[in-house]
Structure formats: C-alpha cells, structure tokens
mmCIF file of the N, C-alpha and C atoms, coordinates in Angstrom:
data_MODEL
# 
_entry.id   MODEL 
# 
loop_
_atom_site.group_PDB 
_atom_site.id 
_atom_site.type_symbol 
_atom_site.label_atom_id 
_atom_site.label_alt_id 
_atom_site.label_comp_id 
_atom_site.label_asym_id 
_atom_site.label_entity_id 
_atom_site.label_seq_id 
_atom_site.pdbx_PDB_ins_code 
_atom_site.Cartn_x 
_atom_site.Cartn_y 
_atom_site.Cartn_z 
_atom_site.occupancy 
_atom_site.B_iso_or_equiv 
_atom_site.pdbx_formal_charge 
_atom_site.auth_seq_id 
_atom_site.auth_comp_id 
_atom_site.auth_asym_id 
_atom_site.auth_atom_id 
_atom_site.pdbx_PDB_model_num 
ATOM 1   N N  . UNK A 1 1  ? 0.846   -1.143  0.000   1.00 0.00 ? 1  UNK A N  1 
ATOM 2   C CA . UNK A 1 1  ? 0.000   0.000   0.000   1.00 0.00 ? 1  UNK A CA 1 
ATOM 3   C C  . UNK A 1 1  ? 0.903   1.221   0.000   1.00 0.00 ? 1  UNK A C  1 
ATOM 4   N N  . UNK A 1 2  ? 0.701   2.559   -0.451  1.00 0.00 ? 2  UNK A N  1 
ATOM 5   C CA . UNK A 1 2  ? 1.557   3.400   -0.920  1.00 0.00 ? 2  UNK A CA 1 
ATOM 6   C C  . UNK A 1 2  ? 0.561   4.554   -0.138  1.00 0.00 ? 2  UNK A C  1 
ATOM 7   N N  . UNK A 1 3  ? 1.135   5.323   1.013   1.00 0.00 ? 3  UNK A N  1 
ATOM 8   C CA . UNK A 1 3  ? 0.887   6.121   1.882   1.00 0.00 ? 3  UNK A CA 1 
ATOM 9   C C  . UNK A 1 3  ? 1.045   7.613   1.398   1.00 0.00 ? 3  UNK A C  1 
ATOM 10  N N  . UNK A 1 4  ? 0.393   8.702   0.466   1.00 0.00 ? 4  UNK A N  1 
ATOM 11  C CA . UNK A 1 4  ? 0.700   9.894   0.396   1.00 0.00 ? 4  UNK A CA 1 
ATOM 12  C C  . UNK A 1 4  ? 0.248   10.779  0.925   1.00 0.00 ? 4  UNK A C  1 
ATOM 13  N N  . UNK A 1 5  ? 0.880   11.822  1.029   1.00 0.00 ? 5  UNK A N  1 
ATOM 14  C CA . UNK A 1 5  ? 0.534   13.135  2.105   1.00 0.00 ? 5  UNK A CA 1 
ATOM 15  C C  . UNK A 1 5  ? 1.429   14.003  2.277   1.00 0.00 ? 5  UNK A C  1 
ATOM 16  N N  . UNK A 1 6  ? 1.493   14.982  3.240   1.00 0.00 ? 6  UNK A N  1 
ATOM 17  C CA . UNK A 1 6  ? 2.539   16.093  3.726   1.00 0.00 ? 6  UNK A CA 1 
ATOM 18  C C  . UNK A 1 6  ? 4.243   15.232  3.919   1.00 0.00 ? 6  UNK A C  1 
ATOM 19  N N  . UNK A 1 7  ? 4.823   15.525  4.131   1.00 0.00 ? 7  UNK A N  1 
ATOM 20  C CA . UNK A 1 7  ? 6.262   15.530  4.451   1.00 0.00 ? 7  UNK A CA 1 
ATOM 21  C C  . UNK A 1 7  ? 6.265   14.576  5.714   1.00 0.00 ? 7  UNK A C  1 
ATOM 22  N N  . UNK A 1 8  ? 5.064   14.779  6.763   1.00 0.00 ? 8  UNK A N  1 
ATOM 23  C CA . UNK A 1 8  ? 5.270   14.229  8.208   1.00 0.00 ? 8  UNK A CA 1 
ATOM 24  C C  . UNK A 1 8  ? 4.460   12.920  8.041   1.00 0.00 ? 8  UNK A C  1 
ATOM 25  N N  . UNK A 1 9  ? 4.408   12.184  7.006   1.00 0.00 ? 9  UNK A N  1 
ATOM 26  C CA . UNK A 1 9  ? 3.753   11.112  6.677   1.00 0.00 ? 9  UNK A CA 1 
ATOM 27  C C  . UNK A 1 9  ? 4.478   9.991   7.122   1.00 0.00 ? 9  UNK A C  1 
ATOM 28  N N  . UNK A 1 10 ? 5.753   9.999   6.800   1.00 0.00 ? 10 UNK A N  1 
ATOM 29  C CA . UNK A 1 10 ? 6.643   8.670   7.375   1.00 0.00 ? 10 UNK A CA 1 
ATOM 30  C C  . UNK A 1 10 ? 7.392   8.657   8.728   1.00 0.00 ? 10 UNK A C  1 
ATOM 31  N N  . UNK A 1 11 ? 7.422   10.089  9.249   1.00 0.00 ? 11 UNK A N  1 
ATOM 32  C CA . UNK A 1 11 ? 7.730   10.250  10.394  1.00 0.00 ? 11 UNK A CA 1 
ATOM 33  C C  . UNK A 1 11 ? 6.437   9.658   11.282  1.00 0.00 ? 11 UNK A C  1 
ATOM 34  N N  . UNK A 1 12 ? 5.044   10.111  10.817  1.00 0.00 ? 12 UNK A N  1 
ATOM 35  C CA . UNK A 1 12 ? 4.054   9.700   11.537  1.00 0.00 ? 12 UNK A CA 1 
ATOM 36  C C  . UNK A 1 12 ? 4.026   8.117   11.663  1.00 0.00 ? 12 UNK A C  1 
ATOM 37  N N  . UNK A 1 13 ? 3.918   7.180   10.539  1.00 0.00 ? 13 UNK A N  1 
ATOM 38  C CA . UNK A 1 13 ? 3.894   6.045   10.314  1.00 0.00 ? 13 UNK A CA 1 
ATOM 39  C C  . UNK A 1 13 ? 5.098   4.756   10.505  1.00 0.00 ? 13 UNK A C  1 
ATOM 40  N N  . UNK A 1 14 ? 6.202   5.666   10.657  1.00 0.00 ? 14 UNK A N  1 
ATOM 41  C CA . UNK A 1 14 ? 7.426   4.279   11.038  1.00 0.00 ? 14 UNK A CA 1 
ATOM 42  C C  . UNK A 1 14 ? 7.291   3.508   12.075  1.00 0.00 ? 14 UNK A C  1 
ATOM 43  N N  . UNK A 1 15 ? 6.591   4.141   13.342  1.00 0.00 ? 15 UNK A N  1 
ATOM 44  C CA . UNK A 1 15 ? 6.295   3.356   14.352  1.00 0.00 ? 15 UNK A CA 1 
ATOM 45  C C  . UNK A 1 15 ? 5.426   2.657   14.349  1.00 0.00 ? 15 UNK A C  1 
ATOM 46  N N  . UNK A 1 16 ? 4.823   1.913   13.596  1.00 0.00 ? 16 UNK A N  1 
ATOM 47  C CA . UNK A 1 16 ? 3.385   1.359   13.338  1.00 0.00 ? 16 UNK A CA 1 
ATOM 48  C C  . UNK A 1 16 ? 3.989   -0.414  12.848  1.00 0.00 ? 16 UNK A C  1 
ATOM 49  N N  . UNK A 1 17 ? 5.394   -0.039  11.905  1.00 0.00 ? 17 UNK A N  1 
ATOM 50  C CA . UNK A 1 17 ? 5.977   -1.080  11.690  1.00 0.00 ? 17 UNK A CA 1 
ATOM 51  C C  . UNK A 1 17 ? 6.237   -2.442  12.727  1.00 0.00 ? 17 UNK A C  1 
ATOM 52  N N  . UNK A 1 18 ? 5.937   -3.118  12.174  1.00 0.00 ? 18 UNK A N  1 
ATOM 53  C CA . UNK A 1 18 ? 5.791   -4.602  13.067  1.00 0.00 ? 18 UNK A CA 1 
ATOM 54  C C  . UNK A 1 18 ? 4.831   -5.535  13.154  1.00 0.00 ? 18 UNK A C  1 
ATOM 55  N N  . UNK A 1 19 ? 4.739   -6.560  14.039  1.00 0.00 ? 19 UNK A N  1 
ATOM 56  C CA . UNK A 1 19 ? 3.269   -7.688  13.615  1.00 0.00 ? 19 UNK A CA 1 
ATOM 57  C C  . UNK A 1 19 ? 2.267   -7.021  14.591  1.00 0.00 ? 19 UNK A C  1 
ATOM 58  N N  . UNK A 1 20 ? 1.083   -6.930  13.407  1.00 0.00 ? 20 UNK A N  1 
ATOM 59  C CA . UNK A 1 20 ? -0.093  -6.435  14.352  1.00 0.00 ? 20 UNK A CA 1 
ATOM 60  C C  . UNK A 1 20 ? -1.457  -8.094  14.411  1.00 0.00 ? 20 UNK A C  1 
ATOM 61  N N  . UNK A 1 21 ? -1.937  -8.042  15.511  1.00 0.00 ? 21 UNK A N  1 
ATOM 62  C CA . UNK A 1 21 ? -2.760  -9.209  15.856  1.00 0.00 ? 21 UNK A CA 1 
ATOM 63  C C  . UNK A 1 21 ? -4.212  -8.359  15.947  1.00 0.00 ? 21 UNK A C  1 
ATOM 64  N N  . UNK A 1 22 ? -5.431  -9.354  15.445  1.00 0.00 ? 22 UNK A N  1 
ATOM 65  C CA . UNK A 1 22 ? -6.131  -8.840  15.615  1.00 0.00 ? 22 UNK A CA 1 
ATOM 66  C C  . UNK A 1 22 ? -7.311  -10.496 15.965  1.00 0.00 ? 22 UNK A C  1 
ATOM 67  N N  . UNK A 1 23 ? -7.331  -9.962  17.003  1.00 0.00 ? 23 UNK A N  1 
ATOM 68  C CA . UNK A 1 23 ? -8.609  -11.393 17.730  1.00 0.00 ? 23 UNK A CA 1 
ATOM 69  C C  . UNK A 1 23 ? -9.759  -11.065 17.716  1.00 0.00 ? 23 UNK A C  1 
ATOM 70  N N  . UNK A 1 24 ? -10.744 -11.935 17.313  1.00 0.00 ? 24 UNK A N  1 
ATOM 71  C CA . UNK A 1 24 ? -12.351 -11.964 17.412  1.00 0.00 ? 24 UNK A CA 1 
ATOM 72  C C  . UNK A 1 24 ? -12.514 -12.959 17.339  1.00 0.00 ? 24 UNK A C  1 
ATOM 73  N N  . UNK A 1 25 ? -14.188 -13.204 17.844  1.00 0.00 ? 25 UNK A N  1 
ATOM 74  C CA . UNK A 1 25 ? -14.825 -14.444 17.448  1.00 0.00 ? 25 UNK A CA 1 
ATOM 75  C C  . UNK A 1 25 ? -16.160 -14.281 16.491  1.00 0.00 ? 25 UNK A C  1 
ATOM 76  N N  . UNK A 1 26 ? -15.590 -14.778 15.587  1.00 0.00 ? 26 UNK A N  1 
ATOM 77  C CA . UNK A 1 26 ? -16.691 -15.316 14.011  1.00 0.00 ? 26 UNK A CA 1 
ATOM 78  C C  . UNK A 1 26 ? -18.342 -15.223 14.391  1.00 0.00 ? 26 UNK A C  1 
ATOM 79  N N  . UNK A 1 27 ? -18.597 -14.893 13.933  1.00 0.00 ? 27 UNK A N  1 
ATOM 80  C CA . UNK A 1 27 ? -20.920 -15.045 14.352  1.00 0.00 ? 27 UNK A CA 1 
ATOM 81  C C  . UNK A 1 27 ? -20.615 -16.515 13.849  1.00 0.00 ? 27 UNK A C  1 
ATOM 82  N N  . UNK A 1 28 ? -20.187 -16.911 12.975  1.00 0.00 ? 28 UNK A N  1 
ATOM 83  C CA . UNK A 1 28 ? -20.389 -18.184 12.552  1.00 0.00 ? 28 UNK A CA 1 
ATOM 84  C C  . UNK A 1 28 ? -19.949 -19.393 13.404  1.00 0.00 ? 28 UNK A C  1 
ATOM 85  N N  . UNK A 1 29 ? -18.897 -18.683 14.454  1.00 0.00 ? 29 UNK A N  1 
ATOM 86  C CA . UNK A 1 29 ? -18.025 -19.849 15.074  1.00 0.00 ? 29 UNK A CA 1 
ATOM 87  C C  . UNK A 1 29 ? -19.326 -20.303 16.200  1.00 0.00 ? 29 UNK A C  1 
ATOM 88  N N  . UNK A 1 30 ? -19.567 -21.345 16.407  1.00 0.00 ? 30 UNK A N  1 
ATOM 89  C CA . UNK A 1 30 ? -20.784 -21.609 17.247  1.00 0.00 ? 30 UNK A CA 1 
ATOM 90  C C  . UNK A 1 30 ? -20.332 -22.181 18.669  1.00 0.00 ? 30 UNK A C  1 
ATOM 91  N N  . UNK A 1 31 ? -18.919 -22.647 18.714  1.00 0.00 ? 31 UNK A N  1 
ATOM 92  C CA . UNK A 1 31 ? -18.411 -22.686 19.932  1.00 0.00 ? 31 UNK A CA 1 
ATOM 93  C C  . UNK A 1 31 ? -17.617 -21.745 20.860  1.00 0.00 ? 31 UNK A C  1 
ATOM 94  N N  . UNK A 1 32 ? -17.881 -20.415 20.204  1.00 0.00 ? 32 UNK A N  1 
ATOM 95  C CA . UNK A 1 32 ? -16.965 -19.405 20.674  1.00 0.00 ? 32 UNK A CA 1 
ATOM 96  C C  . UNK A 1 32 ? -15.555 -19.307 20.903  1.00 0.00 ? 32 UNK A C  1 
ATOM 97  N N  . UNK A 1 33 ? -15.052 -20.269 19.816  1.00 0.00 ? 33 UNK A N  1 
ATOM 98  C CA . UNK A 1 33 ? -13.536 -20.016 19.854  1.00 0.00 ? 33 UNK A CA 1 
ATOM 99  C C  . UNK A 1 33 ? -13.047 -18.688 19.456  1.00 0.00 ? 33 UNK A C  1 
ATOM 100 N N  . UNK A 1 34 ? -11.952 -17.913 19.736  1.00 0.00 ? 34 UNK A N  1 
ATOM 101 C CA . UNK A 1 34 ? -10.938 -17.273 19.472  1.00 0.00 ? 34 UNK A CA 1 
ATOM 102 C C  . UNK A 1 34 ? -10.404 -17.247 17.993  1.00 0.00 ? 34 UNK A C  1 
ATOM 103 N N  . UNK A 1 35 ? -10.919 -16.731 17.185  1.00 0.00 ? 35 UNK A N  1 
ATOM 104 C CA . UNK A 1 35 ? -9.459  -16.688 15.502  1.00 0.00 ? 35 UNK A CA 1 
ATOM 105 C C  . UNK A 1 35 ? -8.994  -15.523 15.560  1.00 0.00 ? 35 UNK A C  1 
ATOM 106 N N  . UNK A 1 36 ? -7.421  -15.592 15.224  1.00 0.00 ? 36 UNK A N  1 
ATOM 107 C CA . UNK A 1 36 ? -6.503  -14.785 15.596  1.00 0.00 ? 36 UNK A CA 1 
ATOM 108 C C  . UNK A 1 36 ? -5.959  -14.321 13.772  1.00 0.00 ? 36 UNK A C  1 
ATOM 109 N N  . UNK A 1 37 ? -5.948  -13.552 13.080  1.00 0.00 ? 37 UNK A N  1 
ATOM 110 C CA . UNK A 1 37 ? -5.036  -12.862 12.713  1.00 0.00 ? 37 UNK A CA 1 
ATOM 111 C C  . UNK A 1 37 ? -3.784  -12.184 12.635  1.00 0.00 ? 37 UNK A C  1 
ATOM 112 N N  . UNK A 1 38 ? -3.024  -12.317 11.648  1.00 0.00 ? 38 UNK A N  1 
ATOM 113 C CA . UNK A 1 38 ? -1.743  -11.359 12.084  1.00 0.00 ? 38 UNK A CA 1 
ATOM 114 C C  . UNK A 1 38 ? -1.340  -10.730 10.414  1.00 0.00 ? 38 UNK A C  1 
ATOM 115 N N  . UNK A 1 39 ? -0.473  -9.720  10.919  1.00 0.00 ? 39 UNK A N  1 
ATOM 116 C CA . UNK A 1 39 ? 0.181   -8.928  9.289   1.00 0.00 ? 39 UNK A CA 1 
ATOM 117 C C  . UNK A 1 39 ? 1.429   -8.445  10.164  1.00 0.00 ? 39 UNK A C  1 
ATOM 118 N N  . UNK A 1 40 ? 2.299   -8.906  8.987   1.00 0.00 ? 40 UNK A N  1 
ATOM 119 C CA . UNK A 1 40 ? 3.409   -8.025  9.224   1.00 0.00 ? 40 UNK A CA 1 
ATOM 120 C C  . UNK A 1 40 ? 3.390   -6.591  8.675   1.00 0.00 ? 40 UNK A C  1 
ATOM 121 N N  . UNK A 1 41 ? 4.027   -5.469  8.976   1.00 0.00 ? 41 UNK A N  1 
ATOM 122 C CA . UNK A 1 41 ? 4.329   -4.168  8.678   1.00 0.00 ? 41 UNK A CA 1 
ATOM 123 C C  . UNK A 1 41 ? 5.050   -3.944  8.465   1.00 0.00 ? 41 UNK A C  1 
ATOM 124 N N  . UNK A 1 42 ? 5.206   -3.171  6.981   1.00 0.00 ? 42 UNK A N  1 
ATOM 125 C CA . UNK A 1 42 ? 6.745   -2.577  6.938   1.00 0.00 ? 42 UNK A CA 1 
ATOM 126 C C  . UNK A 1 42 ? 7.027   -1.052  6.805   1.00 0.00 ? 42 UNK A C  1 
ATOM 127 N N  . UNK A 1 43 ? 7.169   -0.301  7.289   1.00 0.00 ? 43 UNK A N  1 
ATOM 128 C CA . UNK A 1 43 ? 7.070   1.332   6.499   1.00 0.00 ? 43 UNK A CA 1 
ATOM 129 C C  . UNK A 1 43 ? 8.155   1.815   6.189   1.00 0.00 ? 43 UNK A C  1 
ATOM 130 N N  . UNK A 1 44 ? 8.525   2.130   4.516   1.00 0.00 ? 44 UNK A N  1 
ATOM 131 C CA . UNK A 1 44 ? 9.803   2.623   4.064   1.00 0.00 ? 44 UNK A CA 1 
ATOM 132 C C  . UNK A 1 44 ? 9.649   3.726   3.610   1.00 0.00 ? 44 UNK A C  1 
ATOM 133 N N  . UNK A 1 45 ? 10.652  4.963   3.616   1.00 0.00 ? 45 UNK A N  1 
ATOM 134 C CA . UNK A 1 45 ? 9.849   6.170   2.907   1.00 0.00 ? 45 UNK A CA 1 
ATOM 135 C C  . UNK A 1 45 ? 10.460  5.998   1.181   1.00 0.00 ? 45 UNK A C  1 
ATOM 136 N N  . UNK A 1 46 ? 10.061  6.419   0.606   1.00 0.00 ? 46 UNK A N  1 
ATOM 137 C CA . UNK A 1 46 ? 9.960   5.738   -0.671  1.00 0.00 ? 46 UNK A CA 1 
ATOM 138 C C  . UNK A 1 46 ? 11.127  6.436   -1.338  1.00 0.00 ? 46 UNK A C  1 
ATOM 139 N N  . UNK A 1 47 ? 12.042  5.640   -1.770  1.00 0.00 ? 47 UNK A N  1 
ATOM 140 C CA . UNK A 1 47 ? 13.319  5.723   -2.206  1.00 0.00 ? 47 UNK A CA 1 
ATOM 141 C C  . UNK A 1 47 ? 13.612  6.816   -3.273  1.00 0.00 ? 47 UNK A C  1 
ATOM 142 N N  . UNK A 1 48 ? 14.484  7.414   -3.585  1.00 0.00 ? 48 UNK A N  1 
ATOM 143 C CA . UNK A 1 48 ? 14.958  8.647   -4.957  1.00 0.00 ? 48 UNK A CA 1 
ATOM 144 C C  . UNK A 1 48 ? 15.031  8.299   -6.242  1.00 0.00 ? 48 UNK A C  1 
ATOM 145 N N  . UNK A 1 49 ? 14.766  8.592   -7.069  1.00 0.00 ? 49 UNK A N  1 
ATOM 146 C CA . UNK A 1 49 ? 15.074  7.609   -8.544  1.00 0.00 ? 49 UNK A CA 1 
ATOM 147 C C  . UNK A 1 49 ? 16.727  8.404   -8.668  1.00 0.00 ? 49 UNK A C  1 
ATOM 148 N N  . UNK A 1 50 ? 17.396  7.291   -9.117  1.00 0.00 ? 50 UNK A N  1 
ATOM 149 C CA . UNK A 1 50 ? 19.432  7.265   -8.943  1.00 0.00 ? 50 UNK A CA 1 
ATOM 150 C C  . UNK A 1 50 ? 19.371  6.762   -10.422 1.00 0.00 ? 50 UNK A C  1 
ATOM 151 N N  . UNK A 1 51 ? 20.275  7.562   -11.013 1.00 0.00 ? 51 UNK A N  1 
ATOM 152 C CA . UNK A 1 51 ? 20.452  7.313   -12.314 1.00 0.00 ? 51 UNK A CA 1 
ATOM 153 C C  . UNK A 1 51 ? 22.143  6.732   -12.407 1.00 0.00 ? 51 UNK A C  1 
ATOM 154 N N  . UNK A 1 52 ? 21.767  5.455   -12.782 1.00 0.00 ? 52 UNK A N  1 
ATOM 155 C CA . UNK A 1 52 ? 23.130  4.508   -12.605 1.00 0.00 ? 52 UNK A CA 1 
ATOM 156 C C  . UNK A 1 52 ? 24.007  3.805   -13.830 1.00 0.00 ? 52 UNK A C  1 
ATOM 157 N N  . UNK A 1 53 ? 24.770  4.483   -14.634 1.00 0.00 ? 53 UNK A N  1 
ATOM 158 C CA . UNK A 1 53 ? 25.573  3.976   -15.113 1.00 0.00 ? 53 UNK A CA 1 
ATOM 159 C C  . UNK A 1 53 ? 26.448  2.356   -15.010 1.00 0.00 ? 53 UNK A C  1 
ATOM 160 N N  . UNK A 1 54 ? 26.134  1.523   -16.209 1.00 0.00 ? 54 UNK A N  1 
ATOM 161 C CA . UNK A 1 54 ? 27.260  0.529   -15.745 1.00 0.00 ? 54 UNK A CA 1 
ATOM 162 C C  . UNK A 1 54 ? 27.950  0.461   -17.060 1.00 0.00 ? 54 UNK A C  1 
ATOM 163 N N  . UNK A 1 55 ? 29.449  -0.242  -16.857 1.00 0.00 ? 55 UNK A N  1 
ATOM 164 C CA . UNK A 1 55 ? 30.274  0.156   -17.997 1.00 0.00 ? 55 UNK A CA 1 
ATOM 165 C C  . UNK A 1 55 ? 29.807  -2.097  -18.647 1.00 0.00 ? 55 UNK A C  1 
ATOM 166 N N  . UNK A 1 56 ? 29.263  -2.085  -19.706 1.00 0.00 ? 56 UNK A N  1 
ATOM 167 C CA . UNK A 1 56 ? 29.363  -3.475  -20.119 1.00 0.00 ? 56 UNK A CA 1 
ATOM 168 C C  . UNK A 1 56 ? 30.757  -3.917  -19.269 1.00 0.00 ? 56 UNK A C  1 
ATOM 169 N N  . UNK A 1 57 ? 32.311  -3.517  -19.624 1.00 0.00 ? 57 UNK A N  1 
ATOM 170 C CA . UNK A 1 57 ? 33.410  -4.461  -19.484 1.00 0.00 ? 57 UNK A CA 1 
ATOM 171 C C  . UNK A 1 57 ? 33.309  -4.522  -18.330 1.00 0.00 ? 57 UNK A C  1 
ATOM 172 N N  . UNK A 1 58 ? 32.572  -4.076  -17.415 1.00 0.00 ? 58 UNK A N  1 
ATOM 173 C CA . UNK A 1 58 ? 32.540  -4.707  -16.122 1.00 0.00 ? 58 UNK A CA 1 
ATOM 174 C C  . UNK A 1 58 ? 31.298  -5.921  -15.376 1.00 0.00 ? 58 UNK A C  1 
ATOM 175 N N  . UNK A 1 59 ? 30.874  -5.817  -16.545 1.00 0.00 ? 59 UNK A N  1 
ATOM 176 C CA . UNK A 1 59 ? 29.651  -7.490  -16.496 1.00 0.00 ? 59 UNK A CA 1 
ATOM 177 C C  . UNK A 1 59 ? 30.752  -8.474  -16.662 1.00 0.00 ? 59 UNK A C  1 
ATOM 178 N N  . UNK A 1 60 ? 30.004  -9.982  -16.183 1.00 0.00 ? 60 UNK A N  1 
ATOM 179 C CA . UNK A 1 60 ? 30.607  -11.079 -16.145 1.00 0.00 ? 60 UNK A CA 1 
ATOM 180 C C  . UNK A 1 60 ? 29.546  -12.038 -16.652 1.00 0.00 ? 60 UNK A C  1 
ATOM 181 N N  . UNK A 1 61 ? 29.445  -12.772 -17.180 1.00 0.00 ? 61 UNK A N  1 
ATOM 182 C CA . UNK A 1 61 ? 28.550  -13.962 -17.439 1.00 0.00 ? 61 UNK A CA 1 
ATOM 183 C C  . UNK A 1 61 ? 29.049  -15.105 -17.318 1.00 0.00 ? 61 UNK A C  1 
ATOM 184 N N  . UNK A 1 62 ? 28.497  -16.158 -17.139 1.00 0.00 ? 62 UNK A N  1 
ATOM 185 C CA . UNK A 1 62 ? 28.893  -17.384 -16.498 1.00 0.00 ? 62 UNK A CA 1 
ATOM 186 C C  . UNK A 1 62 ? 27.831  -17.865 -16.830 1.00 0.00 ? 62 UNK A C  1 
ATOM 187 N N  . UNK A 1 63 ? 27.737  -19.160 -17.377 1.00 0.00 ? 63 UNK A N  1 
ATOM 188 C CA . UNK A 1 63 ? 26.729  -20.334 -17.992 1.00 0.00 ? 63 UNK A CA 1 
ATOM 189 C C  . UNK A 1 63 ? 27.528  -21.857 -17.015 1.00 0.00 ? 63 UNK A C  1 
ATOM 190 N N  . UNK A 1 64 ? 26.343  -22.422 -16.911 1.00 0.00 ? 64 UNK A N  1 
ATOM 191 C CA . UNK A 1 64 ? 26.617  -23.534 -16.392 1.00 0.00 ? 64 UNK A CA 1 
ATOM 192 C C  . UNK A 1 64 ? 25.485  -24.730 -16.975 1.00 0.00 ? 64 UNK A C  1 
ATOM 193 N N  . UNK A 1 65 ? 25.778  -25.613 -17.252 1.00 0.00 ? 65 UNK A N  1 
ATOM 194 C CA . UNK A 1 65 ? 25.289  -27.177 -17.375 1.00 0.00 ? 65 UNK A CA 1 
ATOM 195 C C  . UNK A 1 65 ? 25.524  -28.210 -16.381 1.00 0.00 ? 65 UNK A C  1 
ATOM 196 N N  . UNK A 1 66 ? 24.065  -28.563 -15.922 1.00 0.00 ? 66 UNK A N  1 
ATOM 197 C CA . UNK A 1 66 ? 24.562  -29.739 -14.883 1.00 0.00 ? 66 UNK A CA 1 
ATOM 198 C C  . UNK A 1 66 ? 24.819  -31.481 -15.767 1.00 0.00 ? 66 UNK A C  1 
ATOM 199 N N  . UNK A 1 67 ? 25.192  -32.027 -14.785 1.00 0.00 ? 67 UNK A N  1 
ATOM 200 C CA . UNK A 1 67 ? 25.919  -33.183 -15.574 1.00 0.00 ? 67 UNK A CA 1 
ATOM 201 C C  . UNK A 1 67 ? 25.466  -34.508 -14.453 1.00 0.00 ? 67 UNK A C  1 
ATOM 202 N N  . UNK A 1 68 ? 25.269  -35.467 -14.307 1.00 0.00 ? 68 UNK A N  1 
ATOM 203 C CA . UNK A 1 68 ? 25.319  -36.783 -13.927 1.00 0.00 ? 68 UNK A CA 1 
ATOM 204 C C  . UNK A 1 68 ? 23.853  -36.944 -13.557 1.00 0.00 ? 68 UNK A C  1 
ATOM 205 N N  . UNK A 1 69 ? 23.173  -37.633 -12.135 1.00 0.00 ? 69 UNK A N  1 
ATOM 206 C CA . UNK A 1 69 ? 22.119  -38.125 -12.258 1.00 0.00 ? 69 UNK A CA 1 
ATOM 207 C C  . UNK A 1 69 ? 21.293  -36.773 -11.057 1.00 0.00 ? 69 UNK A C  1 
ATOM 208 N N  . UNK A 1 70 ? 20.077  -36.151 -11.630 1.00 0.00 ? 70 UNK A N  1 
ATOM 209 C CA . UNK A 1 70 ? 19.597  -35.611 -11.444 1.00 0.00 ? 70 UNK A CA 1 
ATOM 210 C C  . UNK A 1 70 ? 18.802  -35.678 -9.721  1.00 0.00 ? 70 UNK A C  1 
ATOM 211 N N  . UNK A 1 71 ? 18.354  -34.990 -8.987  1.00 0.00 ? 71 UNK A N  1 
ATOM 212 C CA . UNK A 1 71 ? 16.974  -35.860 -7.697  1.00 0.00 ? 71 UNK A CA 1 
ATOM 213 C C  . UNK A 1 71 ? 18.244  -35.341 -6.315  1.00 0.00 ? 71 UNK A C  1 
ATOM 214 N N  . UNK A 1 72 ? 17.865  -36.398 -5.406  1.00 0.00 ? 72 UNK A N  1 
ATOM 215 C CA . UNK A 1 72 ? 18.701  -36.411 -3.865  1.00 0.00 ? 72 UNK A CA 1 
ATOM 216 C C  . UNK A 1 72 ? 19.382  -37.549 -4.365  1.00 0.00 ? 72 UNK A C  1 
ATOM 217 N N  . UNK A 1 73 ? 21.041  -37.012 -3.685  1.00 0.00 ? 73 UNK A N  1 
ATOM 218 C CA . UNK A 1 73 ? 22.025  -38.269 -4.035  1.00 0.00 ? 73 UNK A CA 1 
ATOM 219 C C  . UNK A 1 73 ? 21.650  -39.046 -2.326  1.00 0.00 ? 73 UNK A C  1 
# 
C-alpha cells in the first residue's frame, strides 16, 4: 500500500511497523472459539530515482550445465 501526504507522513507512520494481531470471534463460530489474525508491517519512505551507469566491461557472465544423475544423491 503506498501512503501519500505532507512531508510528516513517514515520520508519523514508522512506528506502526511490526506484527499487528487482531482477535475476534466469528458469528459463525458456534463454539466461541478465538481466531486470531496477524500482518506483518513494513514502512519505508519511498526511495529517490538514482540514475546509474554501468560500464558493459565490467559485467561477467557465467553459464553452467549440470551433468550426472539428477533428484537427492
């Protein structure tokens, strides 16, 4: 989800980061059990676009073929 607003948007929201739980019981559950929910959180403030040069002669490529009997030895 992508959070926009004033400047004090990620200052407001970094602390929010982490697992949030959320418990109820279902109308449907007929024995009144407990179901529990959870989400992790992450809040990043959203990165700069960086304009990045790479020179080709500094790529490497590497190919590989496997060889004998395939599975768990």
């Amino acid at each position: 989800m992508k959070v926009e607003g004033s400047q004090g948007v990620y200052g407001t929201m970094k602390f929010e980061s982490g697992v949030h739980r959320v418990q109820r019981v279902p109308q449907t559950e007929s024995q009144g059990r407990v179901h529990t929910s959870a989400i992790t959180v992450a809040v990043l403030p959203e990165a700069e676009d960086v304009d990045i040069d790479i020179n080709p002669a500094d790529l490497e490529y590497q190919t590989a073929r496997s060889s004998g009997a395939g599975g768990q030895n």
